[in-house]
KEKOLMAR-214665 format. One record per residue: residue number from 0; chain; x, y, z of N, C-alpha, C in turn. Coordinates in Angstrom, 2 decimals. Example, Ala and Ser with C-alpha at 12.3 -4.5 7.8 and 13.67 -1.06 7.14 Angstrom:
! residues 2
+-----+-----+---------+---------+---------+---------+---------+---------+---------+---------+---------+
| seq | mol |     n_x |     n_y |     n_z |    ca_x |    ca_y |    ca_z |     c_x |     c_y |     c_z |
+-----+-----+---------+---------+---------+---------+---------+---------+---------+---------+---------+
|   0 |   A |   13.19 |   -5.69 |    7.80 |   12.30 |   -4.50 |    7.80 |   13.20 |   -3.30 |    7.80 |
|   1 |   A |   12.85 |   -2.25 |    7.08 |   13.67 |   -1.06 |    7.14 |   12.90 |    0.03 |    7.87 |
+-----+-----+---------+---------+---------+---------+---------+---------+---------+---------+---------+
This chain:
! residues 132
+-----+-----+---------+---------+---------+---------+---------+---------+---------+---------+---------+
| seq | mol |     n_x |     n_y |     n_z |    ca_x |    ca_y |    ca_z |     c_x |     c_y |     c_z |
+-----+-----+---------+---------+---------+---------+---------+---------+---------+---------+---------+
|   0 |   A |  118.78 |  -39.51 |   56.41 |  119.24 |  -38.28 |   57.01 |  118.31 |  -37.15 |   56.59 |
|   1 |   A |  117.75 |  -36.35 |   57.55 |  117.19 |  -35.14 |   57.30 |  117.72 |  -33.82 |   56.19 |
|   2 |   A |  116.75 |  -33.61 |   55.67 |  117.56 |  -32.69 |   54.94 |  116.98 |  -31.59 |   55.49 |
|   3 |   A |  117.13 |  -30.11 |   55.03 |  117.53 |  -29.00 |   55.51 |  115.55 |  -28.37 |   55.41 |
|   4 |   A |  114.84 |  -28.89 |   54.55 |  113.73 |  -28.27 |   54.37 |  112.99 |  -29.24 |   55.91 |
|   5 |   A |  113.12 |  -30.25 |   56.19 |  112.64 |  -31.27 |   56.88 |  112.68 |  -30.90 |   58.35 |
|   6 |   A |  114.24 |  -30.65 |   58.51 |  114.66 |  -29.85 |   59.81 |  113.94 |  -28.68 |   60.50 |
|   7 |   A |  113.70 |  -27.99 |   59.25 |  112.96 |  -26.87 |   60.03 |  111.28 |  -27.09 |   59.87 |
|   8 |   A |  110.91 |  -28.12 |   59.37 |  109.58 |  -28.07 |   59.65 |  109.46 |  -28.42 |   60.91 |
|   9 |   A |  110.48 |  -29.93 |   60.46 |  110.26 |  -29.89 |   62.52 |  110.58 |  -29.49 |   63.40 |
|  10 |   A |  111.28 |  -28.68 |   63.44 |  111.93 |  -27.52 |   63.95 |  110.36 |  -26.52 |   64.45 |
|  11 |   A |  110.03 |  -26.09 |   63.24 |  108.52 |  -25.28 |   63.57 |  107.52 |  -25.54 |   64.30 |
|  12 |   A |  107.25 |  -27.14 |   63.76 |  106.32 |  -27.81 |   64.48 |  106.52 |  -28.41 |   66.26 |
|  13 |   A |  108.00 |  -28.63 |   66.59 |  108.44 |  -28.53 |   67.90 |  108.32 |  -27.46 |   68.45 |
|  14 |   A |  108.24 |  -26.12 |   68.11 |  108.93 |  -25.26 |   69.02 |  108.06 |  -25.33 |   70.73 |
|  15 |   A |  107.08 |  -25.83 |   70.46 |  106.16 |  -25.99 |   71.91 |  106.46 |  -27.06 |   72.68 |
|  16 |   A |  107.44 |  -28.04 |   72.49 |  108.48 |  -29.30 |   73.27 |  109.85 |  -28.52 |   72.97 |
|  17 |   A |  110.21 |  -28.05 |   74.10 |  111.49 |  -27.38 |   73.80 |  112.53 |  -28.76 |   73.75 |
|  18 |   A |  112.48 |  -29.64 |   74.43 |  113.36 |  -30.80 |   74.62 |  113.31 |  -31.68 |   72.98 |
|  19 |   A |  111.99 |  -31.43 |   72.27 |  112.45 |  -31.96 |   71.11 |  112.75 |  -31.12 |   70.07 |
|  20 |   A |  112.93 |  -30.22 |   70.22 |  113.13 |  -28.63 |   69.31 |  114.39 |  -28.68 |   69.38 |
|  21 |   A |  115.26 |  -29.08 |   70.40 |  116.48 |  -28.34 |   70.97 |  116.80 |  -29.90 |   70.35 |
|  22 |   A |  116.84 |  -30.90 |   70.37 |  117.42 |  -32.14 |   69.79 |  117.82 |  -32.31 |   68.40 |
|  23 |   A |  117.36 |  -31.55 |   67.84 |  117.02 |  -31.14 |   66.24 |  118.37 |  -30.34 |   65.95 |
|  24 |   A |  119.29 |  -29.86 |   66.91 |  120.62 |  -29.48 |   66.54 |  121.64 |  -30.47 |   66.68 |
|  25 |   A |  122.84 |  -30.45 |   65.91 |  123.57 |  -30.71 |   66.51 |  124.53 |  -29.94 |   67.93 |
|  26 |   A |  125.79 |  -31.09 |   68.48 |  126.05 |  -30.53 |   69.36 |  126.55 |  -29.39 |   69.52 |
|  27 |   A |  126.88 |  -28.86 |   68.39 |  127.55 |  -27.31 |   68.14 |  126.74 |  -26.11 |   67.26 |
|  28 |   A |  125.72 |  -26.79 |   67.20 |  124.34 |  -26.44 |   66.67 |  123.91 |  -24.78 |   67.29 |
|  29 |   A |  123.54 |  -23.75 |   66.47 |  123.49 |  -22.41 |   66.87 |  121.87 |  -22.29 |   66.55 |
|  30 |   A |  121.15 |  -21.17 |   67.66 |  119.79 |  -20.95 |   67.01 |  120.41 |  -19.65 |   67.44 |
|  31 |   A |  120.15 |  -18.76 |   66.96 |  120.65 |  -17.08 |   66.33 |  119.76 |  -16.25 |   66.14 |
|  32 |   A |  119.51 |  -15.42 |   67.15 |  119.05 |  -14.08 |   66.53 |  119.48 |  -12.49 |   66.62 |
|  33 |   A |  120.16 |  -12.41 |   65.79 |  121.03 |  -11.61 |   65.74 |  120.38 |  -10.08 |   66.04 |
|  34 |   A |  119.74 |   -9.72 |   65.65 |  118.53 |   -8.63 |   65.69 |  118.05 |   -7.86 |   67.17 |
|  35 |   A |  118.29 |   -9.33 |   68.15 |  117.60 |   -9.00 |   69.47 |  118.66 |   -8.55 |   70.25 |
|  36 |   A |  119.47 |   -7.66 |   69.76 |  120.64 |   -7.41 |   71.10 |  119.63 |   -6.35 |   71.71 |
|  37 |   A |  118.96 |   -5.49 |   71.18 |  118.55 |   -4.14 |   71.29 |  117.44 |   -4.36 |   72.21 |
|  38 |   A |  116.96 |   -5.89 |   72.64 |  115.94 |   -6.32 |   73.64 |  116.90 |   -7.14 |   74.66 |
|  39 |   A |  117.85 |   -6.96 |   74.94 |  117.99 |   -7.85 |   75.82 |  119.43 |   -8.27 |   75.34 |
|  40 |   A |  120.21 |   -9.21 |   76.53 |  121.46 |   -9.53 |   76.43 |  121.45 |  -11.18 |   75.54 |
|  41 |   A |  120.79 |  -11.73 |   75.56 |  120.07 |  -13.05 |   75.55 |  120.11 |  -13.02 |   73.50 |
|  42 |   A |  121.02 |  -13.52 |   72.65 |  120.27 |  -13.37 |   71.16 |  120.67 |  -14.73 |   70.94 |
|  43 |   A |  120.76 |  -15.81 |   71.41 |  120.51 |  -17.30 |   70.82 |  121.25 |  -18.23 |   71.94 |
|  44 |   A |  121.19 |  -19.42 |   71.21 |  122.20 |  -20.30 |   72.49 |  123.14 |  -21.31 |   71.27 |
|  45 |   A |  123.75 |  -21.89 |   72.13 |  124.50 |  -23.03 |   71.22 |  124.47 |  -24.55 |   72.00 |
|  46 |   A |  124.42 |  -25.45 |   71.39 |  124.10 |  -26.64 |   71.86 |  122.68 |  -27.07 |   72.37 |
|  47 |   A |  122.27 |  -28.24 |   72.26 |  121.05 |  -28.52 |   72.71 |  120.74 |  -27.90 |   73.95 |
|  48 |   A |  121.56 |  -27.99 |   74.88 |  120.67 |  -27.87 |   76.08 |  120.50 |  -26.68 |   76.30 |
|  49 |   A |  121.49 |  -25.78 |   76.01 |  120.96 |  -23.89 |   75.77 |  119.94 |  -23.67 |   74.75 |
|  50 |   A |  120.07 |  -24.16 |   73.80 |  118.81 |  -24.33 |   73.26 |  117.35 |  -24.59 |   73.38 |
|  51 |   A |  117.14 |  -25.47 |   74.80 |  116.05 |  -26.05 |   75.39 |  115.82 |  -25.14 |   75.92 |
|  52 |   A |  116.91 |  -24.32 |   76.85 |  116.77 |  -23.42 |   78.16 |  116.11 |  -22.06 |   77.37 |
|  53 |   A |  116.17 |  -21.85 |   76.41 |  116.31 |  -20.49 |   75.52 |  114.72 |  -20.14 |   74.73 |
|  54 |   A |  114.51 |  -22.12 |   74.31 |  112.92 |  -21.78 |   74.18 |  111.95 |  -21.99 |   75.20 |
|  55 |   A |  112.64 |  -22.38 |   76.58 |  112.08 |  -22.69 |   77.37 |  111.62 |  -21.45 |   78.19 |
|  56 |   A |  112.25 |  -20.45 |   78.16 |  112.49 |  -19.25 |   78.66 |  111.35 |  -18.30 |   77.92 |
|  57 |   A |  111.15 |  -18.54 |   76.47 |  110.64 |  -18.19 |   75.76 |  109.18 |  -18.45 |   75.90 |
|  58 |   A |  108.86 |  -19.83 |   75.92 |  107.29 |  -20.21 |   75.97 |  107.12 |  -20.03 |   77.60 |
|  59 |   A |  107.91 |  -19.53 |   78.48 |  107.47 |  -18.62 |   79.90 |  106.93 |  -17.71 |   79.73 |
|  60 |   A |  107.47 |  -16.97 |   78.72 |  107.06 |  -15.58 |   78.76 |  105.84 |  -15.53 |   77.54 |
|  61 |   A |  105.84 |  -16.05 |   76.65 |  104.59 |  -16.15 |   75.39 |  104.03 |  -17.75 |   75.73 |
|  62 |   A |  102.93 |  -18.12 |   76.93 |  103.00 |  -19.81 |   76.67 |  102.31 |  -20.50 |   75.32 |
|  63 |   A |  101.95 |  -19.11 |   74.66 |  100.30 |  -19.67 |   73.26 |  101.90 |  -19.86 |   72.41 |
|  64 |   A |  103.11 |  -19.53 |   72.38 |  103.67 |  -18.97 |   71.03 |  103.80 |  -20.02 |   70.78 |
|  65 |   A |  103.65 |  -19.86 |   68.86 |  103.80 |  -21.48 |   68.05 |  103.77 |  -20.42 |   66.88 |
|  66 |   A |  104.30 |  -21.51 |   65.85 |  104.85 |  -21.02 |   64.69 |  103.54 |  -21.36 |   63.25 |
|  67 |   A |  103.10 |  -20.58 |   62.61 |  102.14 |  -20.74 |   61.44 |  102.40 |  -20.01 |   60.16 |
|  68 |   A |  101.49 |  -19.81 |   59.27 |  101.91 |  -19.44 |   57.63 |  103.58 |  -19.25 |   57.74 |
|  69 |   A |  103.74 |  -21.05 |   57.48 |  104.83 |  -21.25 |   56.86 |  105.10 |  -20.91 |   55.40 |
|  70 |   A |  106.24 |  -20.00 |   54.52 |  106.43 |  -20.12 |   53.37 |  107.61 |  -20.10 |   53.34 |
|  71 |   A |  108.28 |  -21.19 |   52.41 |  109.42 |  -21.20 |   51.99 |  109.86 |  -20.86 |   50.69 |
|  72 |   A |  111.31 |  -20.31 |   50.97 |  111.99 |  -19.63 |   49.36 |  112.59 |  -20.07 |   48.76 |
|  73 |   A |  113.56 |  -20.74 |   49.79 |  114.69 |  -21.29 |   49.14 |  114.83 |  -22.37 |   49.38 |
|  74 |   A |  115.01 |  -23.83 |   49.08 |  115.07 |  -25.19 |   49.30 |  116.26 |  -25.85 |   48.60 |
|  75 |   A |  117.12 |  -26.02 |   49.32 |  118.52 |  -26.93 |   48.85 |  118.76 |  -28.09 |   50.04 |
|  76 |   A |  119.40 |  -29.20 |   49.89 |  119.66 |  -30.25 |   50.21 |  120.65 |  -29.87 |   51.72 |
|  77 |   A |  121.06 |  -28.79 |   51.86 |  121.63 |  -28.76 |   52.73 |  121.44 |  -26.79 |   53.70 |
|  78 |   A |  120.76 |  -26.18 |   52.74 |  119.93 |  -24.95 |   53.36 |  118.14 |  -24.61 |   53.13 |
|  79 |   A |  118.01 |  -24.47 |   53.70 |  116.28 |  -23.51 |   53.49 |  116.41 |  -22.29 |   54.25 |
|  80 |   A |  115.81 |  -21.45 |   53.91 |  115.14 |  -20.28 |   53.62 |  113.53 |  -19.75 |   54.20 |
|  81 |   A |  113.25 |  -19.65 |   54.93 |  111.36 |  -19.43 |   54.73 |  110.75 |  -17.88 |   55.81 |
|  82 |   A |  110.02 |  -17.96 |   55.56 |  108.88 |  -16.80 |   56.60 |  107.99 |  -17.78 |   57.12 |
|  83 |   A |  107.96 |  -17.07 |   58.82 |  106.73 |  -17.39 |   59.37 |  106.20 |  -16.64 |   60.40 |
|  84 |   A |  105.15 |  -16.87 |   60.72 |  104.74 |  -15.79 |   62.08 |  103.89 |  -16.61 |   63.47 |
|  85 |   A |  104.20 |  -15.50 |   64.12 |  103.60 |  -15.93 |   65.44 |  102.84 |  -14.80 |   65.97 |
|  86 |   A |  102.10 |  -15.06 |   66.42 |  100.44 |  -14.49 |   67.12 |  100.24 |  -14.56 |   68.22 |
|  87 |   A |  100.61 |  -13.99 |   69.53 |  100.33 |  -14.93 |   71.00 |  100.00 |  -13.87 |   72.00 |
|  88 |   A |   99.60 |  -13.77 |   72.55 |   99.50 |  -13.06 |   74.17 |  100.73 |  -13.00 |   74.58 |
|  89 |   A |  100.96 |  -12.07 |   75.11 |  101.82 |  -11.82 |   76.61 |  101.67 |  -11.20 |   77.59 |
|  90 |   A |  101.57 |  -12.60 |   77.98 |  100.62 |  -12.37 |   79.72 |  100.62 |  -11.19 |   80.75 |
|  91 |   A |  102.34 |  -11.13 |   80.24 |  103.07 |  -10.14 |   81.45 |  102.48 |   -8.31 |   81.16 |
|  92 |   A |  102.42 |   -8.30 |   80.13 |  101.78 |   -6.87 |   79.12 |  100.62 |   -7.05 |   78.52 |
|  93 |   A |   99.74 |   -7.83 |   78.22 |   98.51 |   -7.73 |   77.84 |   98.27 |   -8.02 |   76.57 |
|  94 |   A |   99.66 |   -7.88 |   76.29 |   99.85 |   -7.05 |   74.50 |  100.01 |   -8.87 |   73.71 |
|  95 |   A |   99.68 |   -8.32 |   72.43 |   99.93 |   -9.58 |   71.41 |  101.08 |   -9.25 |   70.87 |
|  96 |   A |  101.74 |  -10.52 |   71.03 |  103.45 |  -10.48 |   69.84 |  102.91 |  -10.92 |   68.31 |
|  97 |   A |  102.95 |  -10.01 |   67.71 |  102.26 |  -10.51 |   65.82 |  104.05 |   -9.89 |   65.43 |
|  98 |   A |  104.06 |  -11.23 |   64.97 |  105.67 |  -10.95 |   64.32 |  105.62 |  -11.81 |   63.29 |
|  99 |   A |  106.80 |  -11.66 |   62.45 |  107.17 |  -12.18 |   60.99 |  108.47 |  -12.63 |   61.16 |
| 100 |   A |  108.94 |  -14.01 |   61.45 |  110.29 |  -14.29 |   61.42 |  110.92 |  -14.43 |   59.88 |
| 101 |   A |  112.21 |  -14.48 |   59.45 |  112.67 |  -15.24 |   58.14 |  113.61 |  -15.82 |   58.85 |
| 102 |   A |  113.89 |  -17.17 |   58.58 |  114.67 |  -17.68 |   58.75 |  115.66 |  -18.56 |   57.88 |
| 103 |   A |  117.17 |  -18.67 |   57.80 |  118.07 |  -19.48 |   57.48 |  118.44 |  -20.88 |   58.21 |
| 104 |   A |  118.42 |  -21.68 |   57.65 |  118.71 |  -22.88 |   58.50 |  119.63 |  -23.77 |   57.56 |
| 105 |   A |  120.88 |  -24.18 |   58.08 |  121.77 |  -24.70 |   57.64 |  122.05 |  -26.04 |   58.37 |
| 106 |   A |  121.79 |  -27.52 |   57.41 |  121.94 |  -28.85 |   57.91 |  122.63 |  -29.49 |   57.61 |
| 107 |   A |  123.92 |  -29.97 |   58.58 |  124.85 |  -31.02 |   58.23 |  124.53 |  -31.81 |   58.78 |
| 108 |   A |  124.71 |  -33.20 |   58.11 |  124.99 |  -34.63 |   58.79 |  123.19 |  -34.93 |   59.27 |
| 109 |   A |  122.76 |  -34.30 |   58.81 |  121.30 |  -34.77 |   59.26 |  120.68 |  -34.12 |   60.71 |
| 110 |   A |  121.39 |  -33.19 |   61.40 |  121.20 |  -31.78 |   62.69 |  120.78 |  -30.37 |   61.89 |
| 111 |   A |  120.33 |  -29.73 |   62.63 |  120.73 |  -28.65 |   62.09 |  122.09 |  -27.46 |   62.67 |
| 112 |   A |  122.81 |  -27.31 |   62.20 |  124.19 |  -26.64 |   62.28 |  123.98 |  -25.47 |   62.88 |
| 113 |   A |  122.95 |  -24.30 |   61.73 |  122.35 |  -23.08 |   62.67 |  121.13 |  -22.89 |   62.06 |
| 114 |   A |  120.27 |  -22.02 |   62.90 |  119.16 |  -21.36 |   62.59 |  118.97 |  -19.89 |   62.60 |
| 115 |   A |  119.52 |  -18.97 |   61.57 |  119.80 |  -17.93 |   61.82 |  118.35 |  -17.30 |   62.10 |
| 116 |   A |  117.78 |  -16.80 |   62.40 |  116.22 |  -15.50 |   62.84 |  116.07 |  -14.62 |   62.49 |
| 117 |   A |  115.68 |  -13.83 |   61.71 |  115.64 |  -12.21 |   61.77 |  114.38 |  -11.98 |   62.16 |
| 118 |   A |  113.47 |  -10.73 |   62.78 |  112.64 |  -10.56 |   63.11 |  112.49 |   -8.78 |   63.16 |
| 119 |   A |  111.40 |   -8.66 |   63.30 |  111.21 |   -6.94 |   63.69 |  111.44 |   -6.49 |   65.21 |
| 120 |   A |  112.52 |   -6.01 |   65.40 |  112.52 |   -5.85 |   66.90 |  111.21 |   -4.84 |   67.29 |
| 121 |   A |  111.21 |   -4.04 |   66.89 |  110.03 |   -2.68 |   67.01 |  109.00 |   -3.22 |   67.81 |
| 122 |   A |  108.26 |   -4.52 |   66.48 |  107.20 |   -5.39 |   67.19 |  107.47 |   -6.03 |   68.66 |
| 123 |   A |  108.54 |   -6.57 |   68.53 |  108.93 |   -7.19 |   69.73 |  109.06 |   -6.65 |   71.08 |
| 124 |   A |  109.65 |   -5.47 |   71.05 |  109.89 |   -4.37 |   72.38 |  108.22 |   -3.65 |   72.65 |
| 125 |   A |  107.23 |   -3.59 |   71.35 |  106.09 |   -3.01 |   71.89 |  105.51 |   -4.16 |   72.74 |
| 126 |   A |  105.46 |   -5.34 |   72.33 |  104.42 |   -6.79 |   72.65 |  105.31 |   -6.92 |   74.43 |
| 127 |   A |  106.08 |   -6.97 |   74.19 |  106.85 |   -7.11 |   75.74 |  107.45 |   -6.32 |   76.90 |
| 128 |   A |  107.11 |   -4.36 |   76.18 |  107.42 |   -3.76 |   77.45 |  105.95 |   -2.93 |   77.75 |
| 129 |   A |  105.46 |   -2.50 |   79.13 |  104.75 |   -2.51 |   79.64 |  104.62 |   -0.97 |   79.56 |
| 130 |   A |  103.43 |   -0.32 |   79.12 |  102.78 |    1.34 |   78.64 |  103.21 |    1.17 |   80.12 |
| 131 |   A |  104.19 |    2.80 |   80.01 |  104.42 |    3.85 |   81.34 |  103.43 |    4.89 |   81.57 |
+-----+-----+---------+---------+---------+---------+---------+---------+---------+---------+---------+
C-alpha cells in the first residue's frame, strides 16, 4: 500500500496524464484549493473523474504545466507536507504562471483522501488575465 510521501510523488509526476493523476484518489478523494475562490468559481473536485475533468481543464489552459523543485517537510506514514512550483506559458495571455504550491496530502488505505493546495493567487490572476 502506498504511503502518503509516495502518493504525491506520483501524484506530481502524473499531473500531465490527468486519467492517471485522478486514479491516485480514492472514490471520495478531494484535490482542494481553497485559495482560488477569488479566480473563479471552480476550487477543486471530488472523486476521480472530477478530478480528471479539473486537471484536464487545467493543462487546456497551461498545456507546458508540470510540477518541479520538489521539497518536502513533513513525512508521516499517512500525511506529507511539501513545496513545489510550476513555470509554464499561457497561451491565452502570453504571460508565464511562476507559482509556488504547498501542499497537504492525506492517505488512507493506500488513495489519497485529499490534497489540500495553497498557492499565491496574485501570481495566478496576473499569469491568466489579459493587460486592458
Amino acid at each position: 500500500m502506498d504511503s502518503a510521501i509516495i502518493l504525491l510523488n506520483k501524484y506530481l509526476q502524473s499531473i500531465r496524464d490527468p486519467k492517471a493523476a485522478a486514479a491516485l484518489f480514492a472514490d471520495d478523494g478531494v484535490l482542494e484549493l481553497p485559495y482560488l475562490s477569488s479566480l473563479g468559481p471552480t476550487t477543486g473536485a471530488q472523486g476521480p473523474m472530477a478530478i480528471e475533468k479539473f486537471i484536464t481543464g487545467l493543462l487546456d489552459k497551461v498545456p507546458d504545466f508540470r510540477f518541479k523543485d520538489v521539497h518536502i517537510l513533513i513525512d508521516t506514514p499517512s500525511q506529507v507536507f511539501g513545496e513545489y512550483s510550476v513555470e509554464a506559458l499561457v497561451p491565452t495571455t502570453g504571460k508565464v504562471y511562476k507559482q509556488m504550491y504547498a501542499g497537504r496530502l492525506v492517505a488512507e488505505n493506500g488513495k489519497i483522501k485529499l490534497l489540500r493546495e495553497s498557492l499565491d493567487t496574485v501570481a495566478a490572476q496576473k499569469a491568466f488575465t489579459s493587460a486592458s
